[in-house]
N, C-alpha and C positions, 0 to 999 in steps of 0.2 A: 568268523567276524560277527557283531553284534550286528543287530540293525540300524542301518544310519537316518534314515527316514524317519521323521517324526512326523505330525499335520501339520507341517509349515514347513517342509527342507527338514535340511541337517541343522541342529544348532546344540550348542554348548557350551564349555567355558575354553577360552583360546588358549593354545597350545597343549590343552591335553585332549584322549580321542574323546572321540574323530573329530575333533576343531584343529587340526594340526594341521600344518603347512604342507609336509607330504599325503595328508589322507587329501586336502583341497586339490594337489595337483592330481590325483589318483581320480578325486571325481573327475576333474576339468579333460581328463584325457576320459573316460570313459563317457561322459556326457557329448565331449567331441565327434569321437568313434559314432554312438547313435547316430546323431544328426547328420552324420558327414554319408547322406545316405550313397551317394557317388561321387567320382574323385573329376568329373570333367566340368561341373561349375562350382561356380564361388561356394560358400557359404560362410555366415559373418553369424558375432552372438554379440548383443550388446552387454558391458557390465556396468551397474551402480555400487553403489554405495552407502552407507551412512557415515556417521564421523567417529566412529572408534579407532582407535589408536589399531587396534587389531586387522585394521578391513585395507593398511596399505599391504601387512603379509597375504590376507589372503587373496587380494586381489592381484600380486604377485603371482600366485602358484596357481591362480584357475589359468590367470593366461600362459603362461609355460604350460601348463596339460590340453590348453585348446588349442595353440598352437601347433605343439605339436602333434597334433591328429589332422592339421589343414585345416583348421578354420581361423578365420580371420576375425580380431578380435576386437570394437569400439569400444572404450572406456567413457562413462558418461561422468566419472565424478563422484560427488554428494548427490545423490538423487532421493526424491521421496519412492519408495517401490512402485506405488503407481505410473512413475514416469516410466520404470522400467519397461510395464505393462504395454504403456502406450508407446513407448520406442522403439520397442521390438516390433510390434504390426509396423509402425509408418517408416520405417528403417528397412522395413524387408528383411529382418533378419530372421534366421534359425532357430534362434533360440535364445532366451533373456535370462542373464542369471542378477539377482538383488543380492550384497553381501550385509544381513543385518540379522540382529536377534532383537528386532521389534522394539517390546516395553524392557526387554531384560537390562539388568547394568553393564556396564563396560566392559566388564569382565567376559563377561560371554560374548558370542557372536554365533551365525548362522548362514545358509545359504541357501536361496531360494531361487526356482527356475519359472521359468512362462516360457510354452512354445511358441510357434510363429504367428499363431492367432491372438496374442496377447493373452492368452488365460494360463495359469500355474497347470503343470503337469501333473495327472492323474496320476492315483496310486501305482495302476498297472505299468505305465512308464519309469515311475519312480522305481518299482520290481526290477524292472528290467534291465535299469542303471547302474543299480546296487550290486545286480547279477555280475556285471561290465567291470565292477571295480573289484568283486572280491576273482575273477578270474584273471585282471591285467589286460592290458589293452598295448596292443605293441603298435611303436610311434611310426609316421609316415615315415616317406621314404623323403632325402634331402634337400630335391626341390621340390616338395609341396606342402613345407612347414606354412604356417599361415604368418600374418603380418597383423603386429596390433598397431591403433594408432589414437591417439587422445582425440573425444566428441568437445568440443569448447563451447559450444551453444546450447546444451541438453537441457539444463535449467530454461533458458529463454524460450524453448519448445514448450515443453513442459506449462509455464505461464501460460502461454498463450491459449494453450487446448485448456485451460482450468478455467480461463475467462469465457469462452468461449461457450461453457456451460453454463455461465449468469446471463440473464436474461439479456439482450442485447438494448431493450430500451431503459434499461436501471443504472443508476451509480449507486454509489453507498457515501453521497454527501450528506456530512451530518451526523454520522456514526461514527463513534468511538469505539475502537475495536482491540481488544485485549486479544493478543495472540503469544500462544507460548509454542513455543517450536522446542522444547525438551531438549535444547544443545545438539538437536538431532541433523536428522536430513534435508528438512522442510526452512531450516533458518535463513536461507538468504530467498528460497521463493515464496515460503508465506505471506511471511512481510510486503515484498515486494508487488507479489497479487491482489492485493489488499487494500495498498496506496495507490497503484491504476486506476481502481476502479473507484477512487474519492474519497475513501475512509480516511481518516485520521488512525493511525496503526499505532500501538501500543507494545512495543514487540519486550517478552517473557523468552527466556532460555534459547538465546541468539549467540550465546557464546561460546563455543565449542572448544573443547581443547582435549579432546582425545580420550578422555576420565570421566566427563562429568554428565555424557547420554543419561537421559531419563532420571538423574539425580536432584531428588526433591523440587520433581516440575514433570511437565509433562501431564500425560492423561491420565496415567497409572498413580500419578500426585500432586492433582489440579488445585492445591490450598493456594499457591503462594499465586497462581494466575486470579484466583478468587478473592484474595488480597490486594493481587494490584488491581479489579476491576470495581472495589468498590473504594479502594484509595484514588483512583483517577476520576470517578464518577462515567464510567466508561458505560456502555450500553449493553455491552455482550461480549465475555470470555471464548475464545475457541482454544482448546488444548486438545495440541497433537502428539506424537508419540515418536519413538526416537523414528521410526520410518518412515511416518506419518499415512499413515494407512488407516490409522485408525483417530476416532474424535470425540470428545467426551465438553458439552456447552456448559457454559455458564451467564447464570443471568443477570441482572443490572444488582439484582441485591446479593450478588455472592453465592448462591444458592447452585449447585451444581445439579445436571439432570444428565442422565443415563442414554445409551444409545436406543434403549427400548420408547423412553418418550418422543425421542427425535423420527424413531419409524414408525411410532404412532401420527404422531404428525404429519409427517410426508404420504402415508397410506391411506390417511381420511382423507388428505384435500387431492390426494391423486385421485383417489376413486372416485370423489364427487366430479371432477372433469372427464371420466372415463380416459384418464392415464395408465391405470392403474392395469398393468396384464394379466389377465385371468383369474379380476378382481383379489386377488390373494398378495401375500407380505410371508418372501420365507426367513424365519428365523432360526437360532437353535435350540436344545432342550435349555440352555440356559433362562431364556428369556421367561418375564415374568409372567402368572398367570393372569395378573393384571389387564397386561397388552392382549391377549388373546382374549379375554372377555369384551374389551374395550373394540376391537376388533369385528368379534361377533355380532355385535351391539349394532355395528355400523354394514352386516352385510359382506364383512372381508376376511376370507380365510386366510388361516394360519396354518403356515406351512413350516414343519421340523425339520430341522437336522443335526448330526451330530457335531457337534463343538468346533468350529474351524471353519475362516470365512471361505476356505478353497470347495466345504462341503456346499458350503450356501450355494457359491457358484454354479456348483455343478447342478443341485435342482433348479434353479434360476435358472440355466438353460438346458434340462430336460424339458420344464415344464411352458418354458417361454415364458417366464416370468421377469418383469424389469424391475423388483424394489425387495431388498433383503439386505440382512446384514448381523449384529451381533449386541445383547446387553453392553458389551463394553466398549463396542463405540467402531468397530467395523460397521460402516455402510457401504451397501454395493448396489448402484446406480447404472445397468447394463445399458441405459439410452447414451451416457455417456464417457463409460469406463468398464476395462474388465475385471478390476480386481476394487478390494474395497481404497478408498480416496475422502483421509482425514479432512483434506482441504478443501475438495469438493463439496462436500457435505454440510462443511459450515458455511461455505456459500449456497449453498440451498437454503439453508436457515437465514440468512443475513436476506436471501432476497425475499422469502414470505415476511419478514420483519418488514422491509419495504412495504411490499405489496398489501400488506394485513394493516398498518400502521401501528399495529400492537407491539409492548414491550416483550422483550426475550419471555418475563416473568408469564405474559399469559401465553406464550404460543409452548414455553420446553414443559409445560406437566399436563399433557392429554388424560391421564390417567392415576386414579390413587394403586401404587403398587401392592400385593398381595406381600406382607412381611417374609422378608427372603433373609437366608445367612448361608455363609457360602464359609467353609474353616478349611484349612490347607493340613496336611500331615506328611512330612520328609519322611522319605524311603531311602535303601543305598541297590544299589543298578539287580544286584543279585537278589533281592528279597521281594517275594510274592505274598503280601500283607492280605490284598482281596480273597487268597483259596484259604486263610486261615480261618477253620470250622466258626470261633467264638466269634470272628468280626462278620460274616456270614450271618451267624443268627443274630448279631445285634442290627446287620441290616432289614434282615426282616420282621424282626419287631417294632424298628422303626419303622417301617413301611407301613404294618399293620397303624401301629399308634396314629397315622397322617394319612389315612387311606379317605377318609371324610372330610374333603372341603383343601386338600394339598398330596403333596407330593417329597418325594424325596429321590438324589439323583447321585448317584457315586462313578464317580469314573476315576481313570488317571491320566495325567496332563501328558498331553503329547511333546509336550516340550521342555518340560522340565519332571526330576522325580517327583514329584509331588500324587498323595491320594486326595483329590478334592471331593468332599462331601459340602453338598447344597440340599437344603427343604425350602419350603414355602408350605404356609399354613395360615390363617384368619389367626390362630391363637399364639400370639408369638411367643411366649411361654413354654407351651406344649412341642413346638417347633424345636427353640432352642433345647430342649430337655431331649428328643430326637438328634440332634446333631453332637448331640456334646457325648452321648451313648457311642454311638459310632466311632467318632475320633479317638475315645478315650479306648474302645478295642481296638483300632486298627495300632494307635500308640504300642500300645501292650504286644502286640504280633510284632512291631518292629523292634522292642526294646530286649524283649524275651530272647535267650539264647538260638531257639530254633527257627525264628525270626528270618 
């Protein structure tokens, strides 16, 4: 069996593997089997959702495979993942599974777990699961199948703990608020969160219909939210993501800014209050060289990881750090969440807008970015594009070419086939001539026969 585990769960396109109905119920009983560490008390797992057509089969088959291993099983709905996060601690439960593939289109889907402390499970657990499913996991005995039952207030939770982190003395009277919820998970509490607390809401990709998550909207394609925020005269865009985990602002003139300005933001004026835990901001090798100079500048270290907000997490609390997150718009806020929270975030930005009385335009660009390009290159499951000798030496000439004043970063995507090749360089020229070398051998290794 391949590997099911990507940095983010299992994800794919549904109905072929392992996004399939039987590989979902294979996890759900071997994720069962773990948790269910004894047979003499309860044990309960809550499940979310997003709105793909896809997420009623697999929410189907996780609960026939956690059933039957005895665990009892709450269904929350539409939820944004962080609610998951937060459901699973204040529920008492076992174990939290999220059914979503994030920014991906409709077609795909994925599945993501948080243990009982509200944080996504570690790799080594993830090991261990995947051990569970490729050996079979044989089902309880007949009366200790478990019982599912629908959560009808998960959302109105959810609200509440999201408000809970805006200041308690602020509204947001006065502000016009452009919200795109990507037809995602977030569309009936964004919104909602939003007019509580005074805003005037503008609600972007609230309509969901099974097909159209993250379809030209959203974070991953925040035009048409930056469209409607200078056609309303609106003050500030928030664009979430089909799960809404992740946040990507926009300011009063349309102008879109990155999640690296927004944890520039939040890490200068944390520090200046000494909020800020063991003055440092962890991010990953994505983020710009920009933020880390910017950073520097101000006394705050920069802390790396590799690609994936579950890795942030995890230094964020080796190091007892409370402020990290990701270029593309995962932030993770450990004062007040475990996982990263689209939603939250733009309410941290909505309330220093308050507080600062400044326009979105001067608070979202802390920093001039160091010229970055990020190019994507398709692979198929069986091809090993990185051990091919000539894409090797074009990487290390590109290395050498950008060893002065940048960098260059090749990986491959945990979640989809993709080879991502990224530089950053003062000479965008030089940079671009660097990436375009690379893609155009790694191309070559996939097209070529022995490819």
């Amino acid at each position: 069996m391949t590997k099911l585990f990507g940095t983010d769960g299992v994800r794919g396109t549904a109905n072929i593997h392992p996004m399939t109905a039987d590989m979902a119920l294979r996890i759900g009983a071997a994720v069962g089997r773990y948790f269910r560490r004894d047979k003499d008390s309860a044990h309960r797992v809550v499940i979310g959702k997003d709105t793909r057509l896809s997420g009623y089969m697999f929410e189907n088959a996780l609960t026939a495979g956690l059933t039957s291993t005895g665990l009892n099983v709450l269904l929350l709905g539409p939820v944004p993942t962080p609610a998951v996060g937060l459901l699973t601690r204040s529920m008492r439960a076992d174990l939290g599974v999220m059914i979503s593939a994030s920014h991906n289109p409709a077609s795909d889907n994925g599945i993501k777990f948080f243990g009982p402390d509200g944080y996504k499970l570690s790799d080594k657990v993830e090991q261990e699961i995947e051990a569970l499913v490729a050996e079979g996991v044989e089902p309880t005995a007949p009366n200790e199948i478990g019982r599912a039952k629908r959560i009808d207030d998960s959302r109105y939770r959810y609200i509440e703990r999201v408000k809970s982190s805006f200041p308690r003395q602020m509204r947001l009277d006065g502000l016009k608020v452009v919200i795109d919820c990507a037809h995602g998970a977030a569309y009936h509490v964004a919104p909602m969160a939003l007019w509580e607390l005074g805003a005037t809401v503008i609600p972007v990709g609230v309509a969901p219909n099974g097909f159209n998550i993250n379809d030209g909207c959203g974070s991953t394609q925040p035009q048409s939210a930056a469209e409607a925020v200078v056609a309303h005269g609106a003050d500030v865009g928030i664009c979430l993501d089909g799960d809404a985990d992740r946040v990507i602002l926009i300011d009063e003139n349309g102008r879109i800014g990155d999640g690296d300005q927004f944890m520039a933001l939040m890490a200068a004026r944390w520090s200046s209050e000494h909020r800020l835990k063991g003055n440092a901001l962890v991010a990953t090798v994505m983020s710009n060289l920009g933020l880390e100079r910017y950073l520097n500048d101000r006394g705050v270290q920069l802390e790396r990881t590799a690609v994936g907000d579950r890795y942030v997490v995890e230094r964020m609390r080796q190091g007892g750090f409370n402020l990290g997150g990701e270029q593309s718009g995962h932030i993770v806020m450990t004062d007040h969440a475990t996982t990263g929270d689209g939603l939250m975030a733009g309410m941290q930005f909505l309330a220093e807008m308050v507080r600062s009385e400044k326009p979105a335009s001067e608070l979202l660009y802390q920093f001039d970015p160091v010229p970055q390009l990020l190019k994507n290159v398709r692979f198929s499951a069986e091809q090993r594009p990185l051990e091919d000798t000539d894409v090797q030496a074009s990487i290390a000439q590109a290395e050498a070419d950008l060893a002065q004043g940048g960098r260059l970063l090749i990986r491959k995507s945990g979640t989809e086939p993709l080879v991502r090749v990224m530089a950053e360089h003062e000479d965008a020229a030089l940079m671009e001539r660097a990436v375009d070398s690379v893609v155009d051998a790694v191309d070559r290794a996939v097209s070529s026969p022995k490819g």
